[in-house]
ZAMARGU-4260 file (C-alpha; in steps of 0.2 Angstrom, whole numbers, plus 5000, padded with zeros to 4 digits):
<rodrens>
0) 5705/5368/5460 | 5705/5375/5478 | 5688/5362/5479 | 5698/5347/5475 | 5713/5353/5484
5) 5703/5355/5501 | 5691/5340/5497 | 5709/5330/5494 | 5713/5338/5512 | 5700/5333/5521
10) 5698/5314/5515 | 5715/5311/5518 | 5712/5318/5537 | 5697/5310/5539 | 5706/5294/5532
15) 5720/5297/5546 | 5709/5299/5559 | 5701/5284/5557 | 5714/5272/5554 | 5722/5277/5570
20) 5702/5276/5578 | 5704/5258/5571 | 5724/5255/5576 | 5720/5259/5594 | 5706/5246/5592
25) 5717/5233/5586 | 5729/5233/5599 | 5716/5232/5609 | 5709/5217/5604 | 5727/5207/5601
30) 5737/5210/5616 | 5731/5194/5618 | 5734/5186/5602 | 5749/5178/5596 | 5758/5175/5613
35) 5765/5161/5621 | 5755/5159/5639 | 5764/5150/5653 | 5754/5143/5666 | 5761/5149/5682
40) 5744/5148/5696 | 5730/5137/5696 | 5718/5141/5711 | 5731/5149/5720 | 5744/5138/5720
45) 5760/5140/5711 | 5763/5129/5697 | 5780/5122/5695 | 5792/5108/5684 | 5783/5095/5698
50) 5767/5098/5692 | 5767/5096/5675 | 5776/5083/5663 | 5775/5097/5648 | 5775/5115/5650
55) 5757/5119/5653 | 5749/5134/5641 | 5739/5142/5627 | 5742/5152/5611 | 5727/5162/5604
60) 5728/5162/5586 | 5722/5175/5575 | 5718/5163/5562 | 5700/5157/5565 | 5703/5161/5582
65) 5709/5145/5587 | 5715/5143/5603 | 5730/5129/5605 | 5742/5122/5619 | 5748/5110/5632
70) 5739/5104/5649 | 5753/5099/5656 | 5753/5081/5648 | 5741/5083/5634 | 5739/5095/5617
75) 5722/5102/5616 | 5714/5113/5602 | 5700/5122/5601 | 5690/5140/5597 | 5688/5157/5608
80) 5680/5173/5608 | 5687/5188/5614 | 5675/5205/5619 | 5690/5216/5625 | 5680/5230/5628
85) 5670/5220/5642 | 5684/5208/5647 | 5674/5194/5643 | 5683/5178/5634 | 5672/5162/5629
90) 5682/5144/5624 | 5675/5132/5616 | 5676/5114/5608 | 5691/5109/5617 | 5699/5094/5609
95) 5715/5084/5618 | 5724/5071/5615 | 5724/5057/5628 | 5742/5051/5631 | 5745/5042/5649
100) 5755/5055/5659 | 5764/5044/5674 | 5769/5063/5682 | 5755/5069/5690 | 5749/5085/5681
105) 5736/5100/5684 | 5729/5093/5668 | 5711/5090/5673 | 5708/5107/5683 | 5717/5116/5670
110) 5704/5112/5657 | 5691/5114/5668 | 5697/5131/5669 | 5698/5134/5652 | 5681/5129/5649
115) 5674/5137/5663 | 5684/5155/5661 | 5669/5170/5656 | 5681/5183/5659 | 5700/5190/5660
120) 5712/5203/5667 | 5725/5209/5659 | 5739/5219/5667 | 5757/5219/5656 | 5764/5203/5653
125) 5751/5195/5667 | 5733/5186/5662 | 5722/5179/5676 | 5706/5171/5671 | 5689/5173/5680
130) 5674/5166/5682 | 5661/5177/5686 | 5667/5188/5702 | 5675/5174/5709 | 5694/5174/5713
135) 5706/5172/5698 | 5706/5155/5694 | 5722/5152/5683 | 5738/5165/5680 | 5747/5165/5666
140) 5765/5176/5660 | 5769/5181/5642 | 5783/5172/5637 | 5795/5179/5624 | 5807/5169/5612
145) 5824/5178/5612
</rodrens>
């Protein structure tokens, strides 16, 4: 009886210890996931109401990690992959619609960015994405539905 008892012991912590092993890994690789991100700095420069006809930004859904958002004018769609323990981010297949924007947008550079992008930082509710060592290319901020 004392076996099973410790054998029931020690699956249980052996059980515990690796699903928190695995929930620290999670978080991990979904602070990212499942967030609204605002563009707010393409190259440097600030990205306001003037630049944009829509709200430019990205959601990366969990489901087949589809990546979906606005240029500025135009909804795009597409896939990523995330490597959170090197920082590395790869997007793929970007689709968009082609609706005629009469504001000028960041539309163009914006994509290119997004298809371009081999790396991130994440730092609280701020994203930059990298190319290489370069300076950050675009800035985004977590926006959260009240």
């Amino acid at each position: 009886m004392k076996k099973i008892i410790s054998l029931s012991i020690l699956s249980l912590l052996l059980f515990a210890c690796s699903a928190t092993k695995k929930n620290n890994t999670t978080d991990k690789n979904t602070a990212m996931i499942e967030k609204y991100w605002k563009l707010v700095e393409i190259r440097g420069q600030k990205v306001t109401p003037d630049n944009f006809a829509k709200e430019p930004h990205f959601i990366l859904k969990s489901a087949d990690n589809r990546i979906i958002g606005n240029s500025g004018c135009n909804s795009f769609s597409g896939t990523y992959e995330i490597h959170p323990e090197t920082n590395r981010i790869a997007i793929h297949n970007v689709a968009m619609t082609r609706m005629a924007c009469i504001k000028p947008t960041v539309e163009d550079a914006y994509v290119k960015i997004l298809e371009t992008t081999d790396n991130y930082t994440l730092k609280n509710d701020t994203l930059s994405l990298n190319k290489g060592r370069m300076a950050t290319m675009a800035k985004f901020v977590a926006v959260y539905l009240k």
